[in-house]
TORGUTI-254530 format. One record per residue (C-alpha): x, y, z. Coordinates in steps of 0.25 Angstrom, whole numbers, plus 2048, in hexadecimal, padded with zeros to 3 digits. Each point is the difference from the previous one (the first is absolute). Example, Ala and Ser with C-alpha at 12.3 -4.5 7.8 and 13.67 -1.06 7.14 Angstrom:
<pts>
8317EE81F80680E7FE
</pts>
This chain:
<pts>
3404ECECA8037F18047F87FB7F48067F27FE7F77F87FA7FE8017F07F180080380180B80A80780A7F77F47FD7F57F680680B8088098078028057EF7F08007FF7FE80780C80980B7FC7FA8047F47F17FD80580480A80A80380C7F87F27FF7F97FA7FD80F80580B8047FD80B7F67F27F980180080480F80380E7FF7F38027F87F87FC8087FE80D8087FC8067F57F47F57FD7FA80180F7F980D7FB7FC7FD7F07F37FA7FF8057F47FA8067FC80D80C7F88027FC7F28007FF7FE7EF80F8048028057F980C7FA7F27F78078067F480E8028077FF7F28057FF7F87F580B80A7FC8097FC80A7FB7F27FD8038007F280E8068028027F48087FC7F37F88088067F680B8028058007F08067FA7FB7F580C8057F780A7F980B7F77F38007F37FF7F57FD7F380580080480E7F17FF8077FA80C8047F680480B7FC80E8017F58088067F98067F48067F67F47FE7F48088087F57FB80A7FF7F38057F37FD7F97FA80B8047F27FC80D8028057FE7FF8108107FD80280580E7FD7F680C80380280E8037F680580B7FB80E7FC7FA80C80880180C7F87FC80A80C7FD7FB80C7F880A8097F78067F47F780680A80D8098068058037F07F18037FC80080A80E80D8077FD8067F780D80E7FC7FD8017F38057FE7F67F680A7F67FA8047F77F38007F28048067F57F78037F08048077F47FA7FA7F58028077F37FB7FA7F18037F480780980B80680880381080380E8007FB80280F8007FA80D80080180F8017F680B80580480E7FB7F980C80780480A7F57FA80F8098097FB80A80C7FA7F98007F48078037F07FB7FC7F48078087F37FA8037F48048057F37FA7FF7F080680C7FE80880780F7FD7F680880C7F880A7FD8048107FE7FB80E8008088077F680F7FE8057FD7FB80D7FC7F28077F48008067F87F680B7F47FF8077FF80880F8047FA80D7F48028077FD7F580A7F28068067F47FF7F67F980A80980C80A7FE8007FE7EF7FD8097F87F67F77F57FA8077F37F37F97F87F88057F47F27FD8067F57FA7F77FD8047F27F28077FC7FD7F37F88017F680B7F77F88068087FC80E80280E8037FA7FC80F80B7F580280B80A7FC7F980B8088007F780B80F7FA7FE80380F8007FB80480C8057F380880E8037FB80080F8047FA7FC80F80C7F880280B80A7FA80480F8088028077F17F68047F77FF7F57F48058077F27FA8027F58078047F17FA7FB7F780B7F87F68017F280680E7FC7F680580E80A7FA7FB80D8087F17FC80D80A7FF7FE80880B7FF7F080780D7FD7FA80880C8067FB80180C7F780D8007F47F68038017F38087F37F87FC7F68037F27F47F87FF7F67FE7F47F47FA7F97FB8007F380E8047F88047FF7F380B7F87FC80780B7F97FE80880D8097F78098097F77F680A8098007FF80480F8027EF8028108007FD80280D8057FB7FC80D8057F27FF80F8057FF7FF80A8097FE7F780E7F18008007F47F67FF7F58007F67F27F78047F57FD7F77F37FC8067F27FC7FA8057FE7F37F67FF7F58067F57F77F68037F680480F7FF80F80080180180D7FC7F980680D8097FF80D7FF80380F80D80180780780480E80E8057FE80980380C80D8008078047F18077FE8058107F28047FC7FB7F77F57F97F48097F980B8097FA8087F67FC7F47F77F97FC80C7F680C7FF7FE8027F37FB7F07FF7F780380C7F68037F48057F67F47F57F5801
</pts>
């Protein structure tokens, strides 16, 4: 791996040994689909497993690093400069299912800027990095964002609007506007931080977004960045920073598929 970056190597270390625990944690969930317990006390345990791994793990390199994760929140929030950006598993509902696509998602962000980040799918053995100004990777190799010229020839993936929403008409709406104007079916997977990759090596050409977490995307940001592609953010909420809406794309379809997807920003 082209890890050249001192901060890189703390995450790609994190990530490492999270992993081995992720994965065991994986392999029983099989068993929990049939026990009446159910999987889902489980799948909330082997998060905040993974998670604790993790903060250890960059908490030992830096302690006075900030912090925000998914289920602790914020450590040493007073420090805004330096923070690590935490998704433990991102794409729960695929873990919880026995689906194996689901990833580790860890950014640094320094001065309120995504300086690095990684995004590790461990089932698949498969590592996303990139660092400002070095490019963007998947394990050995460079990766960029597709050539595709035609928005109505890309092959675009979303995540569709959560249970808890209340604008699930506008995004309904936004969905079915985008797939009239598109000859493949819009996809679907469930793990936004592996939609962002997928962006950033050209398996997709356009991802869009509402209601994301930060820890969902901040890795996914640089990634994408170094890699050739354009990241928008749109009807940002000022007063909740941590909630974003973004359209991520290659630059021959960026403009036009923007240009839908703000057909319903009002």
């Amino acid at each position: 791996m082209r890890l050249n970056s001192p901060k890189l190597n703390i995450i790609y270390k994190a990530c490492m040994k999270s992993a081995k625990s992720l994965i065991r944690d994986f392999g029983e969930i099989e068993k929990l689909q049939v026990s009446s317990k159910g999987p889902g006390d489980f799948v909330s345990s082997a998060d905040k497993r993974t998670e604790k791994i993790i903060i250890d793990e960059l908490l030992k390199a830096h302690p006075d690093y900030g912090i925000l994760s998914e289920e602790a929140g914020e450590i040493n929030k007073n420090n805004k400069d330096n923070r690590w950006i935490i998704d433990p598993i991102d794409g729960t509902t695929n873990f919880l299912n026995g689906i194996p696509h689901f990833a580790i998602s860890i950014g640094y962000e320094e001065d309120n800027e995504i300086k690095c980040g990684i995004i590790f799918d461990p089932i698949k053995n498969e590592l996303f990095f990139a660092d400002k100004g070095n490019g963007a990777f998947l394990n050995n190799s460079r990766i960029r964002v597709s050539k595709k010229k035609n928005l109505e020839d890309s092959l675009l993936v979303t995540g569709g609007p959560k249970f808890s929403s209340k604008i699930k008409e506008k995004i309904l709406k936004e969905y079915s506007d985008v797939s009239l104007e598109i000859n493949a079916p819009i996809r679907k997977f469930g793990s936004a931080a592996l939609d962002i990759s997928y962006v950033a090596c050209g398996r997709f050409d356009g991802y869009w977004q509402r209601e994301l977490n930060y820890w969902d995307i901040a890795a996914g940001i640089i990634i994408l960045k170094e890699s050739g592609g354009f990241i928008e953010h749109f009807n940002k909420d000022d007063l909740n920073p941590i909630k974003r809406n973004i359209i991520a794309s290659n630059d021959n379809i960026h403009k036009n598929l923007v240009g839908l997807i703000k057909k319903n920003i009002e």
